[in-house]
DRENPA-3360 file (N, C-alpha, C; in nm, 2 decimals, always signed):
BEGIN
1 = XXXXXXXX = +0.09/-0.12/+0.00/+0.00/+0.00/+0.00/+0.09/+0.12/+0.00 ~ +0.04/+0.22/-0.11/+0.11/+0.34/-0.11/+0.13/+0.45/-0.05 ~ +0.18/+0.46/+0.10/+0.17/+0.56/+0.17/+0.32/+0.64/+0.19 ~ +0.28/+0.70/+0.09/+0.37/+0.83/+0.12/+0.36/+0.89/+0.22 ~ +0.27/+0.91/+0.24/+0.21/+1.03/+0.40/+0.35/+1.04/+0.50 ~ +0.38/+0.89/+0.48/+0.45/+0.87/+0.61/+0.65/+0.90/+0.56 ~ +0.61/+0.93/+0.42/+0.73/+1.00/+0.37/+0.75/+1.14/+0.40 ~ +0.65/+1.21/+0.42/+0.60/+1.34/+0.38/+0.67/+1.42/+0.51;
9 = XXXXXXXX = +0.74/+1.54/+0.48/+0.75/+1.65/+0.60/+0.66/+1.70/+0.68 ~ +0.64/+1.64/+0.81/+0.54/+1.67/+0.93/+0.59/+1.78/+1.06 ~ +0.50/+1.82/+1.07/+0.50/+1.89/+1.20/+0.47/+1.81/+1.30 ~ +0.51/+1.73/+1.42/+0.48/+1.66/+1.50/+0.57/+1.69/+1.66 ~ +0.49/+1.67/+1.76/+0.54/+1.62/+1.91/+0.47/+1.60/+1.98 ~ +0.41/+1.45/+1.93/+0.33/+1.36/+2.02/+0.42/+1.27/+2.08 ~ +0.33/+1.20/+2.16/+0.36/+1.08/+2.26/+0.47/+1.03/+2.21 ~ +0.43/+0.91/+2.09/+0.51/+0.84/+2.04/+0.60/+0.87/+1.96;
17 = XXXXXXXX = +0.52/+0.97/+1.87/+0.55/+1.03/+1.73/+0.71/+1.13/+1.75 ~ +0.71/+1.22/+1.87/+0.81/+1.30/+1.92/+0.86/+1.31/+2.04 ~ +0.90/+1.20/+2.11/+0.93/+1.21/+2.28/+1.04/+1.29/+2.34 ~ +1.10/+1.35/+2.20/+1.20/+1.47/+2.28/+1.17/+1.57/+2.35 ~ +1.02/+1.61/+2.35/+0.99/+1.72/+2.45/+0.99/+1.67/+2.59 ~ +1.02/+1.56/+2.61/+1.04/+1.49/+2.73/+1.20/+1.51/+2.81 ~ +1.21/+1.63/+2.81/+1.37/+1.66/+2.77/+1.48/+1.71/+2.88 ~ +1.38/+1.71/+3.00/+1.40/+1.79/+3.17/+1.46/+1.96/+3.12;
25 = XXXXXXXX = +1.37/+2.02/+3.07/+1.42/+2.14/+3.06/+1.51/+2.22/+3.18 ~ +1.47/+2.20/+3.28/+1.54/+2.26/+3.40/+1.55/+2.42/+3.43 ~ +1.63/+2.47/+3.53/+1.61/+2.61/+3.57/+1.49/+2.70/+3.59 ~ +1.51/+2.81/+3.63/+1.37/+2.85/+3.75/+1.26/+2.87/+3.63 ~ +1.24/+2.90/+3.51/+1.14/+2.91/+3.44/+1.04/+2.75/+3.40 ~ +1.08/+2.63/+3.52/+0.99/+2.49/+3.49/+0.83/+2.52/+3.53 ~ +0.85/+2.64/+3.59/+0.70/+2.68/+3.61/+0.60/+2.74/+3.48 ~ +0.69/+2.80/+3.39/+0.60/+2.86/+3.29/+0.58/+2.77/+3.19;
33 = XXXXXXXX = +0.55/+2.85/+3.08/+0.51/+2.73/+2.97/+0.61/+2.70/+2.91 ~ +0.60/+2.58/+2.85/+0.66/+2.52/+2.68/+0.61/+2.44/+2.56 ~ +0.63/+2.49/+2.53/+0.60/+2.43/+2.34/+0.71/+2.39/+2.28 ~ +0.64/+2.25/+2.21/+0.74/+2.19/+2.09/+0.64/+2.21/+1.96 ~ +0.76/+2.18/+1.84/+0.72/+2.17/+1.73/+0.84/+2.08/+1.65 ~ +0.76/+1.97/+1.57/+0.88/+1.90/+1.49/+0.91/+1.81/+1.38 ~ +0.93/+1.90/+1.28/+0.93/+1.83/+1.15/+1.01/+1.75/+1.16 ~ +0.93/+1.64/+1.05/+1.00/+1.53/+1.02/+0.98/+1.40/+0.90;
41 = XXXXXXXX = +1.05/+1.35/+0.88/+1.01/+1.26/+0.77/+1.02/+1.10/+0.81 ~ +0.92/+1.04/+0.81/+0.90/+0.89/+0.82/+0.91/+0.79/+0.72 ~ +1.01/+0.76/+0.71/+1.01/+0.66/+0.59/+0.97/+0.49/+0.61 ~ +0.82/+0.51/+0.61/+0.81/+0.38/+0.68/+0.74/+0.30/+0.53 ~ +0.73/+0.17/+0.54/+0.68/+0.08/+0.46/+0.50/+0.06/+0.58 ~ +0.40/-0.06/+0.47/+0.32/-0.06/+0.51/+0.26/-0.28/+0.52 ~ +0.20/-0.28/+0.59/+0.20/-0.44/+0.58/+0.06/-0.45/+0.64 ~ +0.00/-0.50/+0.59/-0.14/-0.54/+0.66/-0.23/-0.62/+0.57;
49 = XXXXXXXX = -0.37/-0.62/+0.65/-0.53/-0.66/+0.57/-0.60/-0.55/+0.60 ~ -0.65/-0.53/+0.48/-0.77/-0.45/+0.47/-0.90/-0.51/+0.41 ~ -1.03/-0.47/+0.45/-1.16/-0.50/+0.36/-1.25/-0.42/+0.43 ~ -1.36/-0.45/+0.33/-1.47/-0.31/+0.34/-1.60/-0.38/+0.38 ~ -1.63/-0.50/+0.32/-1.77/-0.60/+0.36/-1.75/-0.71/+0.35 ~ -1.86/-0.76/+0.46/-1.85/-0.88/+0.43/-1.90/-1.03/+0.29 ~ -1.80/-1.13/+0.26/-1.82/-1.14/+0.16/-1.73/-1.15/+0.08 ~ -1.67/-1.05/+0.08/-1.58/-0.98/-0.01/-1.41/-1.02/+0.04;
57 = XXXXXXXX = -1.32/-1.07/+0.01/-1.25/-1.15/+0.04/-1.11/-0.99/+0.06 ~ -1.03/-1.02/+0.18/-0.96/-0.88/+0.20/-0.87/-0.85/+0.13 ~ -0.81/-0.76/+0.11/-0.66/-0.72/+0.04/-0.55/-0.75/+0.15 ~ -0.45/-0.78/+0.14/-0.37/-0.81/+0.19/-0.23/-0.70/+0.11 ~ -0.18/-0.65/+0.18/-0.09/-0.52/+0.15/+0.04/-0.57/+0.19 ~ +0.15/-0.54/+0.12/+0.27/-0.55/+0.16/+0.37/-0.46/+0.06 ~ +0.42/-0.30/+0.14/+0.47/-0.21/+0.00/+0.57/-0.16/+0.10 ~ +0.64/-0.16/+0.01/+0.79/-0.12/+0.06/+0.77/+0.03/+0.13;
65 = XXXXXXXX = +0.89/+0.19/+0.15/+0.88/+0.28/+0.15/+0.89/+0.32/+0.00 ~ +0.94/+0.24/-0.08/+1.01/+0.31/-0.26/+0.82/+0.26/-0.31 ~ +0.77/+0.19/-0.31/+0.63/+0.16/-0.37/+0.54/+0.29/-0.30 ~ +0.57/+0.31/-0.18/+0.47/+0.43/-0.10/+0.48/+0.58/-0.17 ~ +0.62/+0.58/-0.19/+0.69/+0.71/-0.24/+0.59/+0.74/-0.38 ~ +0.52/+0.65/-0.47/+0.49/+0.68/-0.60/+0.37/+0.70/-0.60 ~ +0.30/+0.67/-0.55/+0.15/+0.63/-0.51/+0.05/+0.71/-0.41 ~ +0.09/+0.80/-0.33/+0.02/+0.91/-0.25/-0.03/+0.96/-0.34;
73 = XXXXXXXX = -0.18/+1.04/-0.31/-0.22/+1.15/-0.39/-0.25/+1.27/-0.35 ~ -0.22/+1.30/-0.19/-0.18/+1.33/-0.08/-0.17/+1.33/+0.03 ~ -0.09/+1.42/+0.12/-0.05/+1.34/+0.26/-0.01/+1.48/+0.31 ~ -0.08/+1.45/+0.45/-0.06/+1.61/+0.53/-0.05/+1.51/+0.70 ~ +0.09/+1.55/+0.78/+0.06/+1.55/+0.94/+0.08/+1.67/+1.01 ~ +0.04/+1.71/+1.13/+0.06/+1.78/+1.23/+0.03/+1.76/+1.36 ~ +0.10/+1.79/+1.44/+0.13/+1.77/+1.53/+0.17/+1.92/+1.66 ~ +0.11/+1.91/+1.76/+0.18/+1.99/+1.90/+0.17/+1.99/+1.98;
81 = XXXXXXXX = +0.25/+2.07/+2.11/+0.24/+2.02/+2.22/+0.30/+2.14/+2.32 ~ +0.18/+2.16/+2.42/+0.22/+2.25/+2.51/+0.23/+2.18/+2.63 ~ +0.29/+2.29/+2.74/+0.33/+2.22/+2.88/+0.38/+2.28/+2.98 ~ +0.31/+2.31/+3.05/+0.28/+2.39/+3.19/+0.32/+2.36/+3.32 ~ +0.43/+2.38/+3.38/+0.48/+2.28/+3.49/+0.49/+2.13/+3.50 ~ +0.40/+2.05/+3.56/+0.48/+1.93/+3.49/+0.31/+1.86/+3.42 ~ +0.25/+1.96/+3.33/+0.12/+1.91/+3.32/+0.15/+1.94/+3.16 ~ +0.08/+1.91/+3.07/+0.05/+1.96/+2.94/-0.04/+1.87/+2.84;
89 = XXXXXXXX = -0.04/+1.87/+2.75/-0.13/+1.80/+2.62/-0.07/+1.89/+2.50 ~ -0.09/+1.74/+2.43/-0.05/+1.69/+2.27/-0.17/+1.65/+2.17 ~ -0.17/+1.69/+2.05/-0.22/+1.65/+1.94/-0.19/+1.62/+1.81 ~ -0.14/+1.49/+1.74/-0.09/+1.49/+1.66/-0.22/+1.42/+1.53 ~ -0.21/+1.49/+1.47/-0.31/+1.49/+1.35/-0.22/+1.43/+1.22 ~ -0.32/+1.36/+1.14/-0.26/+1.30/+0.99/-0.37/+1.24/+0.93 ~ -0.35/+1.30/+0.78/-0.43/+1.31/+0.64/-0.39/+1.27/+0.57 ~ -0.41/+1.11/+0.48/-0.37/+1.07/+0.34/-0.46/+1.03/+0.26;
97 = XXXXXXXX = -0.47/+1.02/+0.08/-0.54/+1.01/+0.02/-0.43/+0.90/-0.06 ~ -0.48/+0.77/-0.06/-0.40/+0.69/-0.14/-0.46/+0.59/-0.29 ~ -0.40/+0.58/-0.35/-0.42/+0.51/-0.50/-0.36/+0.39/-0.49 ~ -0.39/+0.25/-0.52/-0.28/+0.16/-0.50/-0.37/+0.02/-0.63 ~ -0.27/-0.05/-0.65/-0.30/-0.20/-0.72/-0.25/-0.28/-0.67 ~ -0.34/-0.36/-0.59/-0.28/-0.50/-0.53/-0.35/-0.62/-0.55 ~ -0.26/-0.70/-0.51/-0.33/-0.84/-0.57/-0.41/-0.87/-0.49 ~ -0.55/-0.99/-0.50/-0.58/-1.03/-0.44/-0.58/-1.19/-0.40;
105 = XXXXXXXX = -0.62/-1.25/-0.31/-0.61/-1.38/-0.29/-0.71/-1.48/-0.38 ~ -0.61/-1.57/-0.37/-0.70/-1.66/-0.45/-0.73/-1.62/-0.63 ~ -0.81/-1.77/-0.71/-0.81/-1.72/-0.88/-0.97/-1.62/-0.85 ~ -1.08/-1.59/-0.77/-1.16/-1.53/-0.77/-1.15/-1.41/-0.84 ~ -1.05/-1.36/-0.82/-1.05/-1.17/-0.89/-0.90/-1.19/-0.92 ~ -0.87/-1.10/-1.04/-0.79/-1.05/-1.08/-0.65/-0.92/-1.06 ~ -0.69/-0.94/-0.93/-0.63/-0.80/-0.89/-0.73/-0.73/-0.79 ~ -0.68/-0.59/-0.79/-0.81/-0.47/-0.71/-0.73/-0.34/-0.71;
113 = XXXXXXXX = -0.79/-0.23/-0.73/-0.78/-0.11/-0.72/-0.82/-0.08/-0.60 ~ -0.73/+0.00/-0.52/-0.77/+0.05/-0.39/-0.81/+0.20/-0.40 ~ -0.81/+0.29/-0.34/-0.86/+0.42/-0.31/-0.88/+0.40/-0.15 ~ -0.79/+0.51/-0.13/-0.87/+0.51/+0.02/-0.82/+0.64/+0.11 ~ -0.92/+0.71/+0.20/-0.87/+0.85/+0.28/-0.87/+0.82/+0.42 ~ -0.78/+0.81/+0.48/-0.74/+0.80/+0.59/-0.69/+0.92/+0.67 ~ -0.81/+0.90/+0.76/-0.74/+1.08/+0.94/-0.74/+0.97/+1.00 ~ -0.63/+1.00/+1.12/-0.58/+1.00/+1.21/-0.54/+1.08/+1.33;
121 = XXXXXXXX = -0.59/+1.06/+1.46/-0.54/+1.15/+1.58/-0.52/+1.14/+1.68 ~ -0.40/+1.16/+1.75/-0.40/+1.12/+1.90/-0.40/+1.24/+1.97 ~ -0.50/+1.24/+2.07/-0.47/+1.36/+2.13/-0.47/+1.27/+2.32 ~ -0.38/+1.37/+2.38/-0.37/+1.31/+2.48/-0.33/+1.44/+2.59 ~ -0.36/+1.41/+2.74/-0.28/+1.47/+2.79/-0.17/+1.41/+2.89 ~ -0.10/+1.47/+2.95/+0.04/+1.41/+2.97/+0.09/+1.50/+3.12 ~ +0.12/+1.42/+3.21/+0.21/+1.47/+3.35/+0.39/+1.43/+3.34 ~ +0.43/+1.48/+3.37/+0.58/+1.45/+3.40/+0.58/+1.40/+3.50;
129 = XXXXXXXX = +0.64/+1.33/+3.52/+0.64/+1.23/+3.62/+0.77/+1.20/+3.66 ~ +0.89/+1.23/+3.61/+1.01/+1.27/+3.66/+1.11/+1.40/+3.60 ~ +1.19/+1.46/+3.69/+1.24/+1.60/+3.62/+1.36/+1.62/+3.65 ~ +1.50/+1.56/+3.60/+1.58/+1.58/+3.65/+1.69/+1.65/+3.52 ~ +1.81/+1.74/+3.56/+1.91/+1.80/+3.48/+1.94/+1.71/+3.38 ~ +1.90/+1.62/+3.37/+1.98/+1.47/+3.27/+1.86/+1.44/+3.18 ~ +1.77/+1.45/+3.18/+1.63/+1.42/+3.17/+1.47/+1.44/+3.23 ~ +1.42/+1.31/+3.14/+1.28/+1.38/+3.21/+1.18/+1.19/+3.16;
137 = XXXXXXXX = +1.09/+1.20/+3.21/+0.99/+1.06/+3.21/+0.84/+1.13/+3.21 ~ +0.70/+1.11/+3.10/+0.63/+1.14/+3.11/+0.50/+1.00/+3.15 ~ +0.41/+1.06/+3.15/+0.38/+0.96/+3.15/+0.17/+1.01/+3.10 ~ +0.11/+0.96/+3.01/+0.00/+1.02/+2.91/-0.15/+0.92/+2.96 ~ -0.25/+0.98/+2.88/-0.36/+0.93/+2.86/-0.48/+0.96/+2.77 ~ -0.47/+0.90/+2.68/-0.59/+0.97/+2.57/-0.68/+0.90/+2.49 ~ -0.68/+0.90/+2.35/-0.75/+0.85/+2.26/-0.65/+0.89/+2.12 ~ -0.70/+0.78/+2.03/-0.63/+0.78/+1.89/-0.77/+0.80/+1.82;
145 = XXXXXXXX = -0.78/+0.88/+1.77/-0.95/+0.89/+1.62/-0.87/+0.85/+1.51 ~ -0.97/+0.74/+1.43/-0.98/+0.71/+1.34/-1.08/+0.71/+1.24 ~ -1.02/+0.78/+1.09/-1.18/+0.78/+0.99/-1.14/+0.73/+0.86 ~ -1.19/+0.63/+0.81/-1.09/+0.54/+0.69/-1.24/+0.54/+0.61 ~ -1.18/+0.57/+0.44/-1.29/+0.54/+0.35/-1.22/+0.48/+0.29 ~ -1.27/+0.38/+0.22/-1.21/+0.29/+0.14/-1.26/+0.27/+0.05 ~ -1.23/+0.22/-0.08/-1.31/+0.18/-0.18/-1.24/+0.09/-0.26 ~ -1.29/-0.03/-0.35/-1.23/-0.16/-0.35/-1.31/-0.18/-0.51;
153 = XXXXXXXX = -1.20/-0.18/-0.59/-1.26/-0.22/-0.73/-1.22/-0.34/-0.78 ~ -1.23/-0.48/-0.75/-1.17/-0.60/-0.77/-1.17/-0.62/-0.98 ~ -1.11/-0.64/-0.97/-1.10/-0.68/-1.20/-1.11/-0.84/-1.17 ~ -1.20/-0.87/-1.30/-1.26/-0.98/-1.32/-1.14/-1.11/-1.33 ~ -1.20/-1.21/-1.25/-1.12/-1.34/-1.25/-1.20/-1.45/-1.32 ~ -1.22/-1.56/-1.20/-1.32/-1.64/-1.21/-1.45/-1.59/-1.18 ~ -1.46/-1.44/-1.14/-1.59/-1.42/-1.07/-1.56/-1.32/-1.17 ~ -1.71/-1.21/-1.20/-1.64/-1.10/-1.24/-1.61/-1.00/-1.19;
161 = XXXXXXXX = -1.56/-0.91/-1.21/-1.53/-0.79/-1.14/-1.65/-0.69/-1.04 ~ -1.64/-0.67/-0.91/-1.67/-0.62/-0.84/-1.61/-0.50/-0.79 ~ -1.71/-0.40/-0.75/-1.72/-0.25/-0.69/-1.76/-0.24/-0.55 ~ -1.72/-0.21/-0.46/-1.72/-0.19/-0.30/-1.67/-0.13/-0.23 ~ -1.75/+0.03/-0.13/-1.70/+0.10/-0.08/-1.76/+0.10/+0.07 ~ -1.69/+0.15/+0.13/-1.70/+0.17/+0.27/-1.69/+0.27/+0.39 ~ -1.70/+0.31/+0.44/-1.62/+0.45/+0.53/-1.65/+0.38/+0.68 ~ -1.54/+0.39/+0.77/-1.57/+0.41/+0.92/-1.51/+0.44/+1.01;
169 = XXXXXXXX = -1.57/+0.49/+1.15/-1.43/+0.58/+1.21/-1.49/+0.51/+1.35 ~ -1.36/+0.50/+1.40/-1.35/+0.46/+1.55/-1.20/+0.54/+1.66 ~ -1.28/+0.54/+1.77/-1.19/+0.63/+1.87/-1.15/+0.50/+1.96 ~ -1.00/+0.47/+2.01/-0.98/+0.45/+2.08/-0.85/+0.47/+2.20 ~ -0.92/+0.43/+2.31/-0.82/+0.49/+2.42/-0.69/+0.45/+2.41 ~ -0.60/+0.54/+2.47/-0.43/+0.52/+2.47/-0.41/+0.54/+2.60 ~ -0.29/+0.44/+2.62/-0.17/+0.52/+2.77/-0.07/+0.53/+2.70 ~ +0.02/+0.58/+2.80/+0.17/+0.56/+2.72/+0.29/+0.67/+2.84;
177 = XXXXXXXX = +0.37/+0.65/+2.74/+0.47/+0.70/+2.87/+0.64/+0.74/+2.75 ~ +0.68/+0.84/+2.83/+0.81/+0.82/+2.69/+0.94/+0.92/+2.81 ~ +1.04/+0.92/+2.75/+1.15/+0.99/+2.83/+1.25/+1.03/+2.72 ~ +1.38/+1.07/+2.82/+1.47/+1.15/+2.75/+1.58/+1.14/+2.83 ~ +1.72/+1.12/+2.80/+1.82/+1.10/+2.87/+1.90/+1.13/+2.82 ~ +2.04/+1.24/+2.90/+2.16/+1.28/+2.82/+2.27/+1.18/+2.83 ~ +2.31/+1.14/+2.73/+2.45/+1.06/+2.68/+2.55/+1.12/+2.72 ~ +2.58/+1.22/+2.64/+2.73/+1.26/+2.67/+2.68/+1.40/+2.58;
185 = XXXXXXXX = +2.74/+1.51/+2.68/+2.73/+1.64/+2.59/+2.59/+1.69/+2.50 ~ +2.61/+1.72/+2.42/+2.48/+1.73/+2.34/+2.38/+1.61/+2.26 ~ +2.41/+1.48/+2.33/+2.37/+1.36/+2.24/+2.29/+1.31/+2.36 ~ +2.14/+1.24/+2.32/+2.05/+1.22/+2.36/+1.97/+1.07/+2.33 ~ +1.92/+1.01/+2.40/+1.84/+0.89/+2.37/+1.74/+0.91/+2.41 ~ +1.64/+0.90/+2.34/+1.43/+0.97/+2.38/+1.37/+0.83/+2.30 ~ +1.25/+0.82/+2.38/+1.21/+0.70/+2.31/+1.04/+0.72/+2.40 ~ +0.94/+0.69/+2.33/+0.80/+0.62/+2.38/+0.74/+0.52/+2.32;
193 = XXXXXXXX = +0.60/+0.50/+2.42/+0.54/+0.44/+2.34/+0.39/+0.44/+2.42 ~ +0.30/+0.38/+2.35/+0.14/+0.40/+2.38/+0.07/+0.26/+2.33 ~ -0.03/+0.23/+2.39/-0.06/+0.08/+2.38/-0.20/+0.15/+2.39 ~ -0.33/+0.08/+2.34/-0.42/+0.07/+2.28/-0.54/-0.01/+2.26 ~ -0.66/+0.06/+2.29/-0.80/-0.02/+2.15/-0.87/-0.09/+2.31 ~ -0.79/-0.19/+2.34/-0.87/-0.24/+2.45/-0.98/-0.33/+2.43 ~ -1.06/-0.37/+2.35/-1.16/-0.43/+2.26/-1.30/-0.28/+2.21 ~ -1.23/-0.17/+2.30/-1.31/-0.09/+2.27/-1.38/-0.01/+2.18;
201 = XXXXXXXX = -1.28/-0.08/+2.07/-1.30/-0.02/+1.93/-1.21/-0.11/+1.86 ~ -1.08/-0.09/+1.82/-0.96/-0.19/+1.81/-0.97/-0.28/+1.88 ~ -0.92/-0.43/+1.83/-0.87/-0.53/+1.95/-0.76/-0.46/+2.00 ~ -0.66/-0.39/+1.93/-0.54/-0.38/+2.00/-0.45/-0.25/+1.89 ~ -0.40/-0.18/+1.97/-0.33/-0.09/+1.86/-0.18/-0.02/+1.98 ~ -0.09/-0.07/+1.94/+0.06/+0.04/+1.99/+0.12/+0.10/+1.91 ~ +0.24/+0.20/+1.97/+0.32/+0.26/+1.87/+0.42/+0.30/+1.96 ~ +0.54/+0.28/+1.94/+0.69/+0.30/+2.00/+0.78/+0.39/+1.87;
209 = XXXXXXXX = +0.86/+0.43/+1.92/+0.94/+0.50/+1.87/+1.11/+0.50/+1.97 ~ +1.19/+0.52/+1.89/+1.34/+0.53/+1.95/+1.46/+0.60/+1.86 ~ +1.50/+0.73/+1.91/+1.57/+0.79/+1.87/+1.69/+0.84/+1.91 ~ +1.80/+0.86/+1.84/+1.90/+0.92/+1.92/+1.93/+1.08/+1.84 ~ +1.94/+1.18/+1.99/+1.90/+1.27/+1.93/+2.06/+1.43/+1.97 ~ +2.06/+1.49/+1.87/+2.16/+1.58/+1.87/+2.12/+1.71/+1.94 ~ +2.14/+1.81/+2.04/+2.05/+1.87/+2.02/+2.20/+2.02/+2.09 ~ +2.22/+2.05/+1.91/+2.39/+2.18/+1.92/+2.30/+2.29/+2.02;
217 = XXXXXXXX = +2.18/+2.32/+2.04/+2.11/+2.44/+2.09/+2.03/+2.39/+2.22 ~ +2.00/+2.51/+2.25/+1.88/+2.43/+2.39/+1.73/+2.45/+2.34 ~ +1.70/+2.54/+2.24/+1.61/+2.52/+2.13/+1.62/+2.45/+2.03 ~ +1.68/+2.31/+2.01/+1.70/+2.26/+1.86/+1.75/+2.14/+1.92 ~ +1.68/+2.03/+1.87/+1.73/+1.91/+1.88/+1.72/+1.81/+1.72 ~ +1.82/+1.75/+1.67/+1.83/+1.71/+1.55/+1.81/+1.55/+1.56 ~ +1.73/+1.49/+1.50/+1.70/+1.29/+1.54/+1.70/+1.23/+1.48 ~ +1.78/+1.10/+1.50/+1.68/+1.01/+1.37/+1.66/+0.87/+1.48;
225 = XXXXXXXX = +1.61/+0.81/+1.38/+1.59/+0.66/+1.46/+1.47/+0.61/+1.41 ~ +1.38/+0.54/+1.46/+1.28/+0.44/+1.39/+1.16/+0.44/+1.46 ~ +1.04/+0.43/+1.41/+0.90/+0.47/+1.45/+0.84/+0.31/+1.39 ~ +0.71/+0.28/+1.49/+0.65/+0.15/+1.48/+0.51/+0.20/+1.50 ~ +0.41/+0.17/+1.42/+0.24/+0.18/+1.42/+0.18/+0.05/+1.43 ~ +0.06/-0.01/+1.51/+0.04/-0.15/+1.48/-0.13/-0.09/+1.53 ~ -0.24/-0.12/+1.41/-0.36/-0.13/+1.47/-0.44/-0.24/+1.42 ~ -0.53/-0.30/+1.48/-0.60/-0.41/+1.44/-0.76/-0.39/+1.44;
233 = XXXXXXXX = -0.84/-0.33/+1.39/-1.00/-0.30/+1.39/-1.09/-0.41/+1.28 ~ -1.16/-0.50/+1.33/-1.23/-0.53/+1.24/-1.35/-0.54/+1.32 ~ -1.46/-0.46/+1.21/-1.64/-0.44/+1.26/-1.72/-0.45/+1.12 ~ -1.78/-0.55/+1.18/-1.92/-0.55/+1.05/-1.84/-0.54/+0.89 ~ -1.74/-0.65/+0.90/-1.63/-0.68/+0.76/-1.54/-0.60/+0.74 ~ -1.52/-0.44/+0.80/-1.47/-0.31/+0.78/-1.35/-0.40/+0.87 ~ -1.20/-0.42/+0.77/-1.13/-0.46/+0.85/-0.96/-0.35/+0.79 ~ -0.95/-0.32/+0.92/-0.82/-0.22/+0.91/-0.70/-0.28/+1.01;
241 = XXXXXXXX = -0.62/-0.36/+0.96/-0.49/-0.44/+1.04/-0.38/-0.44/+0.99 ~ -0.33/-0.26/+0.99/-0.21/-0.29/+0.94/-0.11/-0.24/+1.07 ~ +0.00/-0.25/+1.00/+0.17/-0.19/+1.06/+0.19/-0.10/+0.93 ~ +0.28/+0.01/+1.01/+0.31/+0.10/+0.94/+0.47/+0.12/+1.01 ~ +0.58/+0.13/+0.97/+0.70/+0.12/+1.03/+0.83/+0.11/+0.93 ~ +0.87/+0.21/+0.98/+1.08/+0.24/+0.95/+1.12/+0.39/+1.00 ~ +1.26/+0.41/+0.94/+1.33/+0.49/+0.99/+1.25/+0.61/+1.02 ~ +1.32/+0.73/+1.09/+1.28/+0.88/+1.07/+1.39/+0.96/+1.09;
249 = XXXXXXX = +1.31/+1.07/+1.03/+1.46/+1.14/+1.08/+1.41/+1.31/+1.11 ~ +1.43/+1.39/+1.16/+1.34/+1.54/+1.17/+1.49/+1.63/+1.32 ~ +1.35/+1.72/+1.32/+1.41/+1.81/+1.42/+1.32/+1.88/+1.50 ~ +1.35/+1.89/+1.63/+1.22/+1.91/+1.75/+1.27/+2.04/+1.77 ~ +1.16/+2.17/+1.77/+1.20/+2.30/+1.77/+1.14/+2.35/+1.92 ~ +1.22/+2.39/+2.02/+1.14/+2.42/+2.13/+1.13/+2.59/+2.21 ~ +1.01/+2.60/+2.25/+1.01/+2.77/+2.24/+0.92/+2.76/+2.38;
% end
């Protein structure tokens, strides 16, 4: 499946998505505010099952990041995050519109054209939960929104070719927790993650991330490292179970 989105330059500092704001700012201003902001680019590949009704036998997806790069028709994230003593909240938002040709299982159809618009959101809010000169440990609670349309054009096999579309959105709850620790001098290790769904909507959905991060300024931290998505929803045939995961690389701007 062709998702570029997750190629695309984002504004992000969520939970999982950007755990550098987790960063133990320190000195007498831990009382006022702070904000992040932080572009970035995810070069992740995609692997899952998708389907829209029942009946209808699912797509099964497996696309590299070089297959996702060609195939977006667009892709928009953002993300921010404020924080107030050791209290704050995050929102990280994401919009794709994808085009794809994948096979399908079995001699029944011939293939299938996908289409499909996918939002995404986690918004959460978040306590510090440790604060020290070296670092910092948060620890969250929220919800991820989901709204997926899909639409499924199978080309004739042994059956003939079939038309099937779908839309549906589900919210579910998140925890999670993420930190930040200094290495040596300006070099950093930040990593979270958020676990999910609960049967409450998803059987089950996490997301980790782990970066090691530069940061020449006390406003500027430079990252890279590797990002992991896993959600599993299936309701009334509408089935969304993929992973989305690989490198990243961006820069957390803090003010």
């Amino acid at each position: 499946m062709r998702m570029r989105i997750l190629a695309q330059v984002a504004i992000a500092a969520g939970l999982a998505a950007q755990p550098v704001s987790a960063d133990g700012d320190g000195g007498d201003d831990d009382t006022g505010w702070h904000f992040h902001v932080a572009p970035y680019l995810w070069m992740a590949s995609l692997e899952g099952d998708l389907a829209t009704i029942s009946g209808l036998p699912p797509v099964e997806v497996d696309a590299s990041f070089d297959d996702i790069l060609d195939e977006t028709d667009f892709a928009f994230m953002l993300a921010a995050e404020a924080r107030h003593d050791r209290f704050g909240l995050f929102a990280d938002v994401a919009f794709m519109e994808l085009s794809l040709d994948e096979e399908t299982r079995g001699p029944f159809f011939g293939g299938v054209d996908l289409e499909t618009d996918t939002f995404f959101a986690t918004v959460a809010g978040f306590y510090r939960l440790v604060e020290k000169e070296r670092g910092a440990v948060d620890v969250a609670v929220g919800a991820r929104v989901w709204d997926v349309e899909t639409v499924l054009e199978f080309k004739p096999g042994i059956l003939a070719g079939r038309r099937a579309s779908d839309h549906d959105a589900w919210v579910d709850p998140v925890v999670g927790a993420r930190g930040s620790l200094q290495l040596l001098g300006p070099l950093f290790l930040s990593a979270g993650v958020d676990i999910g769904g609960f049967g409450a909507a998803s059987t089950f959905t996490w997301q980790g991330i782990v970066t090691l991060d530069v940061r020449p300024f006390e406003w500027l931290a430079i990252r890279g490292g590797y990002r992991h998505l896993y959600v599993d929803y299936d309701h009334s045939g509408f089935v969304w179970d993929v992973v989305m995961a690989g490198p990243i690389l961006g820069a957390s701007i803090h003010f």
